[in-house]
C-alpha positions in Angstrom: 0.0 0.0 0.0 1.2 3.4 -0.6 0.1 7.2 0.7 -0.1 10.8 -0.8 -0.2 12.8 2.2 -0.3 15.8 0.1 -2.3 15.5 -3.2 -4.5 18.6 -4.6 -6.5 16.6 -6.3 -9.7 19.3 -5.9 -7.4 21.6 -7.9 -8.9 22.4 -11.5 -6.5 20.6 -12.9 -8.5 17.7 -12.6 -11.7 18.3 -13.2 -11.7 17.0 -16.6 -10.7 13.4 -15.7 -10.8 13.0 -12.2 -12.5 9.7 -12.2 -10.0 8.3 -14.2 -7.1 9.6 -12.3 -9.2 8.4 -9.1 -9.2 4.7 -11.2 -5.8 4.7 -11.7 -4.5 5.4 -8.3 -6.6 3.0 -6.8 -5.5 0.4 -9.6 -1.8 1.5 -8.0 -3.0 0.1 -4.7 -2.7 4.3 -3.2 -5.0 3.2 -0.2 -4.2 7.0 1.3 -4.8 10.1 0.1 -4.8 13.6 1.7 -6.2 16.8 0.1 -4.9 20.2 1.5 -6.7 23.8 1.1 -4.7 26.9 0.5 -7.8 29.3 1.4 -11.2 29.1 2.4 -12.4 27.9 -1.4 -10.0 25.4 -1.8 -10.7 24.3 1.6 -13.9 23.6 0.7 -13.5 21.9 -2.1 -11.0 19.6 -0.3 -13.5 18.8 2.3 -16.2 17.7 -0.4 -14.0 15.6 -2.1 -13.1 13.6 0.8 -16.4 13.5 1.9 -16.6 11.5 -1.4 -14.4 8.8 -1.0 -13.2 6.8 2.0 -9.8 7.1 1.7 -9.5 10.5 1.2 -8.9 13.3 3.7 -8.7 17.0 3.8 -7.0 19.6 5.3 -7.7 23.2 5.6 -5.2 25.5 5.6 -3.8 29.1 3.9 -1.0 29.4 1.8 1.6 31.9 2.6 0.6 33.2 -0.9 -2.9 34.0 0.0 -1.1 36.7 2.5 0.3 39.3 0.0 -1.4 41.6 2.8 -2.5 41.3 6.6 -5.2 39.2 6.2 -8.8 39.6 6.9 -9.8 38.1 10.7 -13.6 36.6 8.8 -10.9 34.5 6.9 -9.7 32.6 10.2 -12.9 32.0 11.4 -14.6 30.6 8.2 -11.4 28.5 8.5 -12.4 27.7 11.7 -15.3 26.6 11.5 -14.0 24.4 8.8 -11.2 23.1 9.7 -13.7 21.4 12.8 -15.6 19.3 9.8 -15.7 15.9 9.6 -12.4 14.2 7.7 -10.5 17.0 8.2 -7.1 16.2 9.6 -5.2 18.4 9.5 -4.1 22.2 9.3 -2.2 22.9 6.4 -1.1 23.6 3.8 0.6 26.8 5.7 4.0 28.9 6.4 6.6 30.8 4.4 7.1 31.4 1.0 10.1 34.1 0.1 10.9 32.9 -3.4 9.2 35.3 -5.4 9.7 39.1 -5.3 6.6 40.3 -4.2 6.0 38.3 -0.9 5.1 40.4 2.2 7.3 38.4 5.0 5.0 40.6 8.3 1.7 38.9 6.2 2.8 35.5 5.8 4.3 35.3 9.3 1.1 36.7 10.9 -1.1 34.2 9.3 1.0 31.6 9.9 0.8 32.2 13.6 -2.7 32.2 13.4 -3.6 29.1 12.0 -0.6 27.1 14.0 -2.8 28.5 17.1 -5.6 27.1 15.3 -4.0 24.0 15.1 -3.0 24.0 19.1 -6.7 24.5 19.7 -8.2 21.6 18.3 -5.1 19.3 18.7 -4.5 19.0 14.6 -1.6 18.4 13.4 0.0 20.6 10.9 1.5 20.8 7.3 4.5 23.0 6.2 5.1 25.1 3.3 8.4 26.3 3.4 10.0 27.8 0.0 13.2 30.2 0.9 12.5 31.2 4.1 14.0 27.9 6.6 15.6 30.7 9.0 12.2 32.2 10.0 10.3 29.3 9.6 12.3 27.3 12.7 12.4 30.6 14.3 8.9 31.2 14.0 8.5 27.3 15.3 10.2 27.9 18.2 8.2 30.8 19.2 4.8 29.2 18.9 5.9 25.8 20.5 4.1 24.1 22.5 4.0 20.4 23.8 1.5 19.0 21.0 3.3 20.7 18.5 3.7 18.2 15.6 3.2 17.8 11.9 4.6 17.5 8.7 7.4 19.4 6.6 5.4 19.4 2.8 7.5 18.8 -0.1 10.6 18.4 1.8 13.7 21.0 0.3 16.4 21.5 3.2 19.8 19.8 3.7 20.7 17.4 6.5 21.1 20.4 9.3 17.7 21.2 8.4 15.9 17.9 8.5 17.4 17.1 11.7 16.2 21.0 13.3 12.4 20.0 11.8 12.4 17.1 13.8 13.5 17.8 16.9 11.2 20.0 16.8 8.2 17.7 16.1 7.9 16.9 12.3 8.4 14.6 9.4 9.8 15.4 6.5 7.6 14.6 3.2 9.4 13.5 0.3 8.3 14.6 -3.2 8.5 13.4 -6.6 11.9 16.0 -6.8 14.0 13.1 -4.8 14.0 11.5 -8.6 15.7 14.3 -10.2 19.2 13.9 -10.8 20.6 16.8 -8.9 17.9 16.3 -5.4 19.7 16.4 -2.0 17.1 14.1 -0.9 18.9 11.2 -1.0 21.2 12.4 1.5 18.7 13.2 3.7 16.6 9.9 3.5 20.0 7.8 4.3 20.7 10.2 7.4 17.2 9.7 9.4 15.2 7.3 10.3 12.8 5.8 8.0 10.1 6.6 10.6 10.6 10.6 9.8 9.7 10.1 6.4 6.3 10.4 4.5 5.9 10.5 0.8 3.4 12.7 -1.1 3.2 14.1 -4.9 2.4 17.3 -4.5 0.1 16.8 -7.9 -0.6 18.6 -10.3 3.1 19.9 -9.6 6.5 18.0 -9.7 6.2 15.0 -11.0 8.9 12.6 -10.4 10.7 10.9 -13.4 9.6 9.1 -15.8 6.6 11.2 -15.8 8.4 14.7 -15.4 7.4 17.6 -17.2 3.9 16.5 -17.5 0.9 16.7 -14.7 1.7 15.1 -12.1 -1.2 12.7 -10.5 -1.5 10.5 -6.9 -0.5 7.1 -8.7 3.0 8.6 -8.7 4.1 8.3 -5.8 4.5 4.7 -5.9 8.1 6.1 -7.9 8.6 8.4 -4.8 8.2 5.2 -2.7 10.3 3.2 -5.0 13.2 5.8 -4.9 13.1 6.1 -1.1 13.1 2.2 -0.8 16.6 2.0 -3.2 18.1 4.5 -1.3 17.7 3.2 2.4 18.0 -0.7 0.3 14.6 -1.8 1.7 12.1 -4.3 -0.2 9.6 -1.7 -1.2 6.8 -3.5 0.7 9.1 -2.6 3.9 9.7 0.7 3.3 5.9 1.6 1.7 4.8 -0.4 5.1 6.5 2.0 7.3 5.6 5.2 5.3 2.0 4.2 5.8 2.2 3.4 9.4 4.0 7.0 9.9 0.9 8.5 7.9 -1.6 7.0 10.3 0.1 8.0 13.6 0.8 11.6 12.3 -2.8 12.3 11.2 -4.5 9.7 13.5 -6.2 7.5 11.2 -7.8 4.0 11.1 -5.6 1.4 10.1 -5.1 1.4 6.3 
């Protein structure tokens, strides 16, 4: 079995063939998928997919791009209200994003706050963006710890130093379809912790891992992320997929798989 903790399968991207995308992950024996929101609409739609399909979870969160400016206080409590709906998970996807020029670093940090205090107040896990910006990011960890503090670093980028500082602090690292491209640091990280710090995800429509890269990426892939991260720790893939899964379960606190 094998689980894409991080999957926007709600996004538009899909909506011309989503049954057949749904067919062939399930045909790839996927028996996990999460959905993330990046705002209240995508929340949403996150939540009504899963509510579609057993094996499919949402979470509900605000990307650090939807905080160009301070944002509005009605936005955290419609995400309030539904990040306390049934299948929901987690909070997420959230945090810091300084790669393009125009990102407002007071916005993103602000509403980052505010929805890892979310999390804290209905015991949720949460789920990391973090694109350029690990200094504040850790920093901004530290300063809203607390003991239930736990989660998931999305679409894993840092080095070794990095990895080890997100989970001392709580998280797992997820491991995107990038760990198949020829010049990933991944593989140096996956060799250095313990396989029960890792998750795997496809971050579709985005990233997909090769062969497939440079086209859509979709859930069924990340059986290749699975494949990769069992060669480099030399598991049997049912090992390594095995352990992946169980780390997906205890994280989000799900029924056996």
């Amino acid at each position: 079995m094998f689980v894409d903790i991080h999957c926007h399968l709600s996004f538009p991207e899909f909506d011309q063939d989503r049954p057949e995308v749904i067919e062939r992950l399930q045909k790839s024996m996927i028996s996990l998928l999460i959905d993330p929101g990046t705002d209240v609409a995508t929340s949403r739609k996150s939540i009504e997919l899963a509510l579609r399909f057993e094996f499919i979870y949402a979470n509900v969160g605000l990307h650090p791009h939807e905080a160009k400016t301070p944002v509005s206080e009605s936005v955290f409590e419609e995400l309030a209200q539904l990040a306390q709906l049934r299948k929901v998970v987690a909070i997420g996807e959230i945090g810091l994003d300084y790669h393009y020029p125009d990102y407002n670093p007071s916005a993103q940090q602000a509403a980052c706050r505010e929805m890892l205090r979310l999390a804290r107040s209905l015991d949720l896990p949460v789920v990391i963006h973090c694109r350029d910006a690990w200094e504040d990011m850790l920093h901004l960890l530290s300063e809203e710890n607390h003991s239930a503090l736990r989660g998931v670093m999305h679409c894993f980028s840092g080095d070794m130093e990095i990895a080890n500082a997100c989970i001392r602090k709580g998280f797992k690292l997820s491991i995107p379809g990038t760990v198949t491209y020829k010049r990933s640091l991944l593989p140096e990280v996956i060799r250095g912790v313990s396989l029960d710090d890792l998750l795997t995800e496809t971050d579709a429509p985005y990233l997909a891992p090769v062969p497939h890269r440079g086209k859509r990426n979709e859930p069924a892939y990340v059986r290749n992320v699975t494949e990769a991260i069992a060669s480099i720790r030399e598991l049997p893939l049912d090992v390594a997929a095995a352990g992946i899964a169980r780390n997906a379960v205890e994280l989000f606190r799900l029924p056996a798989l």
